[in-house]
Each structure stands twice: as structure tokens, then as C-alpha cells.
Phi, psi and omega in degrees: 000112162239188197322118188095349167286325209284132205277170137266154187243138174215135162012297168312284176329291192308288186322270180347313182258001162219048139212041152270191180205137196288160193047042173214149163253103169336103176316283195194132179226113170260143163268125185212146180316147141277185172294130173077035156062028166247142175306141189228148149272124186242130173251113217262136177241106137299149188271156151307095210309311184271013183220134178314156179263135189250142177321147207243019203251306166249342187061025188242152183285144183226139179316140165295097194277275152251200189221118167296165186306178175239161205228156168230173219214079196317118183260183211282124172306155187245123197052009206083020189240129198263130172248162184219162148272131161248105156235160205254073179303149188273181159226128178267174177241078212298125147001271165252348153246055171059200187273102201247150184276133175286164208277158188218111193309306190277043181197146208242107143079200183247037166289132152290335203251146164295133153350316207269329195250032156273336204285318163318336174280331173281345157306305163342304188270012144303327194247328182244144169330180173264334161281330185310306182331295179295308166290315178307345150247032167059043163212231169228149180305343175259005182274316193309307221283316204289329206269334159291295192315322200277339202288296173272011171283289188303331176292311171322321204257016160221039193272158190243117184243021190265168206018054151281120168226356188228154160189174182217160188215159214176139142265102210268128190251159198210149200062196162238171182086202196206045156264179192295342169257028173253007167255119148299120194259124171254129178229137175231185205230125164224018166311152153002270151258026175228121172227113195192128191311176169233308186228157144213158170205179196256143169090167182203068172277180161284330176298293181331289164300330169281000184285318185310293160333312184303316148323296235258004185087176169275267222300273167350308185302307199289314187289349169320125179248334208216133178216140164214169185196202178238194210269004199293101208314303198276037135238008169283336186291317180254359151293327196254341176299292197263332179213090155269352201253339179277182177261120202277096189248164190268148162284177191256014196255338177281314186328299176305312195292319172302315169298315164312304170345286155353283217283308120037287176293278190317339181261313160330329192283306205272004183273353195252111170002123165293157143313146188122307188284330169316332188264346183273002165128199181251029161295313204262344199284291185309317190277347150337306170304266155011309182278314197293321167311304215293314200286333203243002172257139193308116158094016181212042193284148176222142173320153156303281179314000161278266170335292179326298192298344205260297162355308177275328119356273181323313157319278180313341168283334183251323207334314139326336180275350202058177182296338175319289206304319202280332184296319201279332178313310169304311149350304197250015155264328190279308205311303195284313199288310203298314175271346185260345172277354171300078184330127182296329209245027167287310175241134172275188180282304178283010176291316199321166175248125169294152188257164190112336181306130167218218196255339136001294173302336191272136202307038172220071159318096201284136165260158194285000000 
């Protein structure tokens, strides 16, 4: 810019280039005391002496019948000072639809609040709680609830469903207890370059999902290539029913928890004793261990009773350490056989699971 272009800047100006509205004018805009003497801007809005007011209805100009109390309209704040819009709405006399409150660009319905701060409150309350939302912006917690709720209504209703091609289903538990209306079933968008709730319902049934599907159209369903979920039967049962043509993948966090499981089962199975054996102690446990490791290593096969006896040898050479002594030697026969019957590449290392992890934690956040 240079020297000497530069304008006053007034308030007016700013409304003007990012707020404006056709057939409506900026009045006058004051700083005046509010309740308990903190301060408000109040922006007085007047209609445009050459242009009609159109019906809220048809959205078409119509001759002028009267003029309503004047409303005021909570706006966006300005420096950190709670603003307001004041205008008188006209009522017009509509064709067809008869004698109507005109349409008014900022105003949702008979809401207080404008259009610009539901939608600033509902981005906010994306990063801060909805109370949080509200005291930092000088208003109330159901102004937050209203401006979300009016916030994914309108997002619905323009919402774009062409190259969905990839999504996921998941269940979100909620409240307390583990009955059945304490679960969500959520379907998202997990392409590439779109991550975004889609659906959510309640129960996390088979019925549940097809309604979600049933949402989302038969064209959506059908064009699907990638589907993923967890191991939860009635949602594999209506994933291979309705997109049978995609490719299904398991998540790797049920996967994992099943295989430990797995591993788990077997090692408790070979750690346990047969009946019979169980009463002489945990003496009779170790040459048990001992025997079954010994028997199962290449080239150095031995009978159980053959392993026992030798067990029981050793043992008498440790007899003096006490058990203290005798556990880590078990430790360290059970441990590496245990690990080497193992396929190495079954879990790779970066696969592991942290512990504390659940299903929650995985990374597929749907975005808005």
C-alpha cells in the first residue's frame, strides 16, 4: 500500500465488507453499559429505503403490511465486548402466502442468536468444552447446544456423499453400565483425503446398522471398495450382506487381543499340571514344565519319565537355593521354547500394543 492510500477504518466499514446483507443497512453502532455495567456494542440495522422486503417464505418481494417490536440478535463478539444486532422485522403481504414476518438474512427462526455466532460458537466447541465455550464468550451453555445442534443440522442437509469409497463401523459405549442402549454404532469416512463422521445410532445391533447404511443410500453402499470393523458379529453379518463387493478388513487392535488371548490359553494349558499331580505341590508343577519343554526340544527327545528323573537330579544339586532359586531356571527354559514355537513375523514389533490400549485410542477419528 502506499503512502497516503489509507483509509479511516470505522466499525461500519469492517460489517460492510464481511457482513454484509442485501436490502439491509448498518444504522449506527454504540458502546453502551449491559447488565452490571460491562459493556456491549449494540448495531442498529435499518431496511433499505429502495428495496423490498421478501417473504420468509418464498423468499420473493412483497408489498410491506407492518412493523414488529424490535428484537435484538446476539453477534459475533467484537474485541472481546458481547455485541448485539437491533432491528424492527417488517411483515409483508406475500401473494401466496399471505401476510408473513419478512425474510431476515442473519436469523435462523425465532433463535437469538445470528447465524455468524452460532456458527463461531460451534467451531469453538469443537476445541473447548461447551461450558468452557460459553464463559469465554459471554453466553450460555444451551446458546452452545443450540448453535451445535443448528451447526450439524445444516451440515446434513448440504452435506456431499459422492466418492465415498472406503468407511468404518465401530462401536462407542456411553453412560454407565454395558446394556444395550449404553452403546453407539458410528460409521465414517476413512478415505484418504476425507475423515468424517457419517452416521451414528443407538444399540449396536444388526437393525442399527442397516438403518445406518440405508442413510447413507444403495449408491454409496454399492460403490464401496474398503470396509473396516472390529470382530463384532452382527456387524460382519450385515457388512457381507450389503457390501459383499468390498474388501472387509479386521481392525489389528481385536486381532491382537485375540491372539494374546490365544497365547495365553496355551501357556497356562502347558503350565498346568495333569490330574493326579495337582496335590503333591508346586514341586511336582516344575518337573511337570520341565518334562513336557525337554521332550518337545530338536534332537534331544526324552520320555516324561526320563525328563522327570533328570528334573529331579537337578534339583537335588539346587536343593539349597530354595524356590527362590529354582524359579528363574524355569523361567528361562519355559520362556525362549515358548518363544521360538512361535511364528517370529505373527506380531511384527510395530504392531505391539501399549499396555492400557483399547479400542478407542485407534486412530480413526471421523472429521466434519
Amino acid at each position: 500500500m502506499q503512502e497516503g492510500s489509507a483509509i479511516q477504518l470505522q466499525v461500519k466499514t469492517i460489517l460492510n465488507r464481511i457482513q454484509a446483507f442485501v436490502g439491509f443497512v448498518y444504522q449506527d453502532v454504540r458502546l453502551c453499559a449491559g447488565l452490571g455495567n460491562a459493556e456491549q456494542i449494540e448495531i442498529t440495522v435499518v431496511p433499505h429505503g429502495g428495496i423490498r422486503g421478501r417473504c420468509s417464505a418464498c423468499r420473493r418481494p412483497a408489498p410491506g403490511y407492518d412493523r414488529l417490536p424490535e428484537r435484538r440478535w446476539l453477534f459475533v463478539p467484537l474485541w472481546g465486548i458481547q455485541t448485539w444486532f437491533r432491528y424492527a422485522p417488517r411483515r409483508v403481504e406475500c401473494a401466496e402466502h399471505g401476510v408473513a414476518v419478512e425474510y431476515i438474512p442473519w436469523s435462523d427462526g425465532k433463535r437469538p442468536v445470528t447465524r455468524a455466532m452460532m456458527g463461531f460458537l460451534a467451531r469453538w466447541a469443537r476445541r473447548l468444552s461447551w461450558r468452557e465455550t460459553a464463559q469465554a464468550f459471554q453466553t450460555s451453555w444451551e446458546a452452545v447446544y443450540r448453535s451445535v445442534e443448528w451447526f450439524v443440522e445444516w451440515g446434513l442437509e448440504h452435506r456431499q456423499l459422492d466418492g465415498v469409497t472406503s468407511i468404518g463401523v465401530d462401536e462407542i459405549h456411553w453412560g454407565h453400565g454395558t446394556k444395550a442402549d449404553n452403546f453407539l454404532t458410528v460409521v465414517y469416512q476413512s478415505d484418504a483425503g476425507c475423515r468424517r463422521l457419517l452416521w451414528i445410532g443407538k444399540r449396536r445391533s444388526e437393525k442399527t446398522l442397516r438403518q445406518g447404511l440405508k442413510a447413507l443410500g444403495p449408491e454409496v453402499v454399492q460403490g464401496l471398495r474398503f470396509v473396516c470393523s472390529d470382530m463384532w458379529k452382527p456387524y460382519l453379518n450385515v457388512l457381507a450382506a450389503e457390501a459383499g463387493q468390498a474388501l472387509h478388513v479386521l481392525d489389528r487392535f481385536h486381532i491382537t487381543m485375540h491372539m494374546n488371548q490365544a497365547v495365553d490359553e496355551v501357556r497356562r494349558a502347558e503350565g498346568t499340571p495333569p490330574k493326579g499331580q495337582e496335590q503333591r505341590g508346586g514341586q511336582a508343577a516344575q518337573e511337570y514344565a520341565l518334562a513336557v519343554i525337554a521332550q518337545r526340544k530338536p534332537g534331544a527327545w526324552r520320555s516324561p519319565k526320563e525328563a522327570q528323573r533328570a528334573s529331579r537330579q537337578q534339583a537335588e544339586h539346587r536343593s539349597g537355593m530354595g524356590v527362590e532359586g529354582s524359579l528363574p531356571a524355569l523361567l528361562e527354559v519355559q520362556v525362549p521354547d515358548l518363544g521360538r514355537r512361535l511364528p517370529r513375523l505373527l506380531v511384527p514389533p510395530c504392531h505391539a500394543q501399549s499396555p492400557g490400549t483399547d479400542a478407542e485410542s485407534c486412530p480413526h477419528v471421523a472429521q466434519p
